[in-house]
C-alpha positions in Angstrom: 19.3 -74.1 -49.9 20.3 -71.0 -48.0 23.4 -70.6 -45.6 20.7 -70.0 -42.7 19.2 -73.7 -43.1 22.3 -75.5 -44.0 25.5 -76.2 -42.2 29.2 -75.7 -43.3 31.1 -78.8 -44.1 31.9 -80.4 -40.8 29.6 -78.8 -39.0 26.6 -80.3 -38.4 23.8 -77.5 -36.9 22.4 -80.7 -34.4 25.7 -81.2 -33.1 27.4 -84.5 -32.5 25.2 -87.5 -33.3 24.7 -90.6 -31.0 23.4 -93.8 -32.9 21.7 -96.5 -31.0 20.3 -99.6 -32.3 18.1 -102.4 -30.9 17.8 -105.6 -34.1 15.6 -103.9 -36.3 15.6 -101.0 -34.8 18.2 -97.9 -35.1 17.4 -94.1 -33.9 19.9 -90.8 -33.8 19.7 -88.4 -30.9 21.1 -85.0 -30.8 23.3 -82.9 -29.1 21.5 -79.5 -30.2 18.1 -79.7 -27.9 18.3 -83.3 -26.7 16.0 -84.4 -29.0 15.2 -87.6 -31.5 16.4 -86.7 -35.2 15.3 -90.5 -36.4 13.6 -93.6 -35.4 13.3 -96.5 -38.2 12.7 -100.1 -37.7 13.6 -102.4 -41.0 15.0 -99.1 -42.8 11.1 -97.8 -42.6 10.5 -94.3 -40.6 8.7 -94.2 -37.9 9.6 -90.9 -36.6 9.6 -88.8 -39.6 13.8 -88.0 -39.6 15.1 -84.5 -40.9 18.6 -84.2 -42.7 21.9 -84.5 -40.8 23.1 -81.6 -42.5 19.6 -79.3 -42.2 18.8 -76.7 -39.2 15.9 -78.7 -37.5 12.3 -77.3 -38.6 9.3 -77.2 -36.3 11.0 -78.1 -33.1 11.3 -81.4 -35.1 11.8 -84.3 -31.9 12.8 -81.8 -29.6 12.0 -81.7 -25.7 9.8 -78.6 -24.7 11.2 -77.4 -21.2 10.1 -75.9 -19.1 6.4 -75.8 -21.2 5.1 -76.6 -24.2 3.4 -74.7 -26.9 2.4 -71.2 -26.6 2.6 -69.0 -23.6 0.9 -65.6 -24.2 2.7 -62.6 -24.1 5.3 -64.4 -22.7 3.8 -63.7 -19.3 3.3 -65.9 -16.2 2.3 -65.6 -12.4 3.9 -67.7 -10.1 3.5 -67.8 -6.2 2.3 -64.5 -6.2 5.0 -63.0 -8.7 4.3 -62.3 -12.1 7.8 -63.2 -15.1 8.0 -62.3 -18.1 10.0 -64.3 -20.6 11.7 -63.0 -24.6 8.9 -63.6 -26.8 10.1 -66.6 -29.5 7.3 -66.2 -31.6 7.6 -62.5 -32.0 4.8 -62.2 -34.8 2.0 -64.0 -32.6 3.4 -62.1 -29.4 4.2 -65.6 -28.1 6.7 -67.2 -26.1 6.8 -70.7 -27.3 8.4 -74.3 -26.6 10.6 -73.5 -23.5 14.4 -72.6 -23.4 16.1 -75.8 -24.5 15.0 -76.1 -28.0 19.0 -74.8 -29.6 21.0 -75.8 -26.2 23.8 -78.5 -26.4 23.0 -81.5 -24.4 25.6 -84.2 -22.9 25.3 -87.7 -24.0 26.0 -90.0 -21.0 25.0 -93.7 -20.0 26.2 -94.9 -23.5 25.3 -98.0 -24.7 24.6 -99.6 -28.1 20.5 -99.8 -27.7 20.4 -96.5 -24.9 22.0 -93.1 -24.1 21.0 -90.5 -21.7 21.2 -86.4 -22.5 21.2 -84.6 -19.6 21.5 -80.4 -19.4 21.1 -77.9 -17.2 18.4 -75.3 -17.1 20.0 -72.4 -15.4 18.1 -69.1 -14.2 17.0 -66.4 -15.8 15.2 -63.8 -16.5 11.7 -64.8 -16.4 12.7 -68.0 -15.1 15.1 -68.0 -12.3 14.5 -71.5 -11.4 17.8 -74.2 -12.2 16.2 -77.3 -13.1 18.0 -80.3 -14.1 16.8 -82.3 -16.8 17.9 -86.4 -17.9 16.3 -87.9 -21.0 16.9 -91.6 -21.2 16.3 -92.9 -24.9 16.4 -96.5 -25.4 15.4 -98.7 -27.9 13.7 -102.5 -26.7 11.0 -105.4 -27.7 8.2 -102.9 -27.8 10.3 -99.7 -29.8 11.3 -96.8 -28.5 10.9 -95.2 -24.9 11.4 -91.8 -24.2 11.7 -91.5 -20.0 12.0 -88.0 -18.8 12.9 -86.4 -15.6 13.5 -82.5 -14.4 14.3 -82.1 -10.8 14.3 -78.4 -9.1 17.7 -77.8 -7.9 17.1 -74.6 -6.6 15.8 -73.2 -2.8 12.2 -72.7 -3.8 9.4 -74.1 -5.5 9.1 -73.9 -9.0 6.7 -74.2 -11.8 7.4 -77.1 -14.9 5.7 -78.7 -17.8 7.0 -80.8 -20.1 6.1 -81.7 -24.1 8.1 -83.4 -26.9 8.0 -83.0 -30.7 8.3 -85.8 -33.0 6.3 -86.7 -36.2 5.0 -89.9 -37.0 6.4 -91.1 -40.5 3.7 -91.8 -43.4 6.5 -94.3 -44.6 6.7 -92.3 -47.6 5.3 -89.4 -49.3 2.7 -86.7 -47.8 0.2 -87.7 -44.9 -2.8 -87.0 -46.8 -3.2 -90.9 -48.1 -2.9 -92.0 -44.6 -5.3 -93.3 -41.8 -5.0 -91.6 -38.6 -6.7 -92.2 -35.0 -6.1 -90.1 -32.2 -7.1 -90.9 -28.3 -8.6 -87.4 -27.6 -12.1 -87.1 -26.9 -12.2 -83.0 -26.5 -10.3 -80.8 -28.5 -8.7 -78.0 -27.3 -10.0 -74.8 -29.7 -7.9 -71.8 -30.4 -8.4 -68.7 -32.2 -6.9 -68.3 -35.6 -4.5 -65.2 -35.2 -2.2 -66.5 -32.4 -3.2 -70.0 -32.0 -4.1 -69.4 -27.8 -7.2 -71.4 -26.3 -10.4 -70.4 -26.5 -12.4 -73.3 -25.2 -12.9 -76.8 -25.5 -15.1 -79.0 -27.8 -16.1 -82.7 -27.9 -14.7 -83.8 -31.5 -17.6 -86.5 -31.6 -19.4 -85.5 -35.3 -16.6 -82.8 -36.0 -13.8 -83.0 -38.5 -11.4 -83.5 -36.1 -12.8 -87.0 -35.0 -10.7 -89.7 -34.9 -11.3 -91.8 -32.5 -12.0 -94.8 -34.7 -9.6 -94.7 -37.9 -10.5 -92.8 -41.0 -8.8 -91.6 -43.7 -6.9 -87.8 -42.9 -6.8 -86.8 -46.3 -6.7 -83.0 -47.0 -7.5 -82.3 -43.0 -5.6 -79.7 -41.5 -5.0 -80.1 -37.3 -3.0 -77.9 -35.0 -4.7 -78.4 -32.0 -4.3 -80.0 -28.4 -6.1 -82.9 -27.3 -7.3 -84.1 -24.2 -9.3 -86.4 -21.7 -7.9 -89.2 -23.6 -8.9 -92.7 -24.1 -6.3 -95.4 -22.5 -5.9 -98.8 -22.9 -5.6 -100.9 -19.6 -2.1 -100.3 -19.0 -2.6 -96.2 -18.8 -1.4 -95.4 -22.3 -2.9 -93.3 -25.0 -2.0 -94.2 -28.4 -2.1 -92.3 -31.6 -1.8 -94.2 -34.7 -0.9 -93.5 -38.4 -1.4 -95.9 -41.0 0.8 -95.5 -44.1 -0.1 -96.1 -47.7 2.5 -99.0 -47.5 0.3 -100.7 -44.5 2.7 -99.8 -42.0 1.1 -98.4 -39.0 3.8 -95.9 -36.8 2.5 -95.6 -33.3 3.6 -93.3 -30.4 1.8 -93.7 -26.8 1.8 -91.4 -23.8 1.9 -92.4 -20.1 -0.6 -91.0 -17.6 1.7 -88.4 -16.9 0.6 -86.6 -20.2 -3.1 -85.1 -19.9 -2.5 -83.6 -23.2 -1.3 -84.6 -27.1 -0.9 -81.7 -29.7 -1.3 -82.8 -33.4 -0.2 -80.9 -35.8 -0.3 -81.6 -39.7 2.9 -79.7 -41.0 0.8 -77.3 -43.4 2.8 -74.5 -42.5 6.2 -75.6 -42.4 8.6 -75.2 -45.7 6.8 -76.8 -49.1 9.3 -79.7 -49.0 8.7 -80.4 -45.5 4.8 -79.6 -45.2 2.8 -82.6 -44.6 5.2 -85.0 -44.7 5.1 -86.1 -40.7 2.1 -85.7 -38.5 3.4 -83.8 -35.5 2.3 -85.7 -32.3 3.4 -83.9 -28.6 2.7 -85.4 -25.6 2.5 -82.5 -23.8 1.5 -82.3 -19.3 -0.2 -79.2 -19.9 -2.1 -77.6 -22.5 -1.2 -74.1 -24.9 -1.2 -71.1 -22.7 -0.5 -73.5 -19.0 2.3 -71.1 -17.4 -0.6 -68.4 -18.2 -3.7 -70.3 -17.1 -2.2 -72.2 -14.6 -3.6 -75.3 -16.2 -2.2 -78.5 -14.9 0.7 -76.7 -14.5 3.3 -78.7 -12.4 4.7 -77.7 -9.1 7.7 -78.7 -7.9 9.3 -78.3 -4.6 13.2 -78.0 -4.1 14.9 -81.1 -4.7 11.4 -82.9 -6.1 11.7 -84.5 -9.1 9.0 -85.9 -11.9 9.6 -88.3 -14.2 7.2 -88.4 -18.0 7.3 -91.4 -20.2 6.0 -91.8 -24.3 7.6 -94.5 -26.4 7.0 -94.9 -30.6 6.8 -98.4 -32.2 5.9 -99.8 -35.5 3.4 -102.6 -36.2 
């Protein structure tokens, strides 16, 4: 293991680590991004976890503020000006995934089954719009719930999505032996060199339909998904079914138009297809760009997105 992916002793590259724990249940947040570095009910995963001591991969069960995904060339109009933001994914002339995904986060609202992060998105360049931003994780009957709210604290209107990165755990192993359904109805298709949107497809009688459970096997899916199918309480659901039976779930509230999943292929060979990345995500790739159910918020508005993970 290089230098660059692991830490010094006693220093851990996600920062300090705040356990909570519901019966069954335990998770880990993180102070570096704010994000969820495990979720495991009865010892089983159902957020695939990543080491303590490793640099997250991925943006592994990190929040994606202020968008999600890819943004292309790292340029946006907004209100009649047009921003240009560093370009994260140099190689794909992309920005991607928002500012937050290396900041330090404070841990407040402590108790044993909940803990808020909160941070501060400051201005700059190409976003010079201070947002503040309070992720409640708490642990309950029905799993995990991730509540999520960003409120403009500036003097003018801004513009805001919101995504999140965990994986759903296979329980063991590789994903290829489990049984996946996803909610989508129409993919989002992008082209192959730098992954931006191209169109939009039905995924009935395509590979990528699996909206009754089937075997994933070899599949390969990095793509968003949208005009999901909810249950009567507004939730989508994706679900994962292990080879040890377990099933790891994670829903999305109506807030979230959009789920990416993603199967890991290109991520290290020790990490590749070991967690099925599943983003709830309020806009799709490219959304700052396109302008794409993009999110406007007026000074001192908030918004508030909710997804939770369970295991059944």
């Amino acid at each position: 293991m290089t230098a660059e992916t692991r830490s010094p002793a006693g220093v851990l590259p996600s920062g300090e680590q705040f356990e909570i724990s519901a019966g069954r249940q335990h998770a880990t947040i993180v102070q570096v991004g704010g994000g969820v570095r495990e979720y495991v009910v009865d010892g089983r995963p159902v957020l695939e976890p990543y080491a303590a001591d490793r640099m997250r991969d991925g943006a592994h069960g990190a929040p994606l503020i202020p968008w999600p995904n890819r943004l292309e060339d790292g340029r946006y109009s907004f209100d009649g000006t047009t921003y240009q933001v560093p370009l994260t994914e140099p190689e794909k002339r992309n920005a991607i995934h928002g500012f937050l995904l290396w900041q330090p986060w404070e841990a407040t609202n402590r108790d044993a089954d909940r803990v808020v992060m909160r941070t501060l998105l400051y201005p700059r360049a190409g976003y010079p719009f201070p947002l503040g931003i309070r992720i409640s994780y708490e642990l309950g009957p029905k799993g995990l719930m991730v509540t999520t709210t960003a409120e403009n604290l500036g003097d003018r209107a801004c513009p805001y999505g919101h995504g999140q990165h965990p994986y759903l755990s296979p329980g063991s192993g590789h994903i290829d032996g489990c049984t996946l359904q996803l909610s989508g109805r129409t993919r989002i298709v992008t082209d192959a060199e730098r992954q931006l949107p191209t169109g939009r497809e039905p995924v009935e009688g395509t590979a990528f339909d699996f909206l009754e459970p089937r075997s994933l096997g070899e599949t390969r899916i990095d793509h968003a998904f949208t005009d999901l199918v909810r249950d009567d309480g507004g939730r989508a659901w994706t679900r994962l079914w292990g080879p040890d039976g377990g099933c790891a779930e994670l829903w999305v509230d109506d807030s979230y138009g959009f789920v990416e999943t993603y199967t890991g292929d290109t991520l290290a060979p020790d990490r590749a297809r070991r967690g099925l990345g599943t983003e709830p995500m309020t806009c799709p790739p490219n959304g700052f760009a396109s302008e794409d159910h993009v999110i406007r918020l007026e000074p001192a508005e908030s918004v508030t997105t909710v997804w939770g993970a369970c295991l059944s």
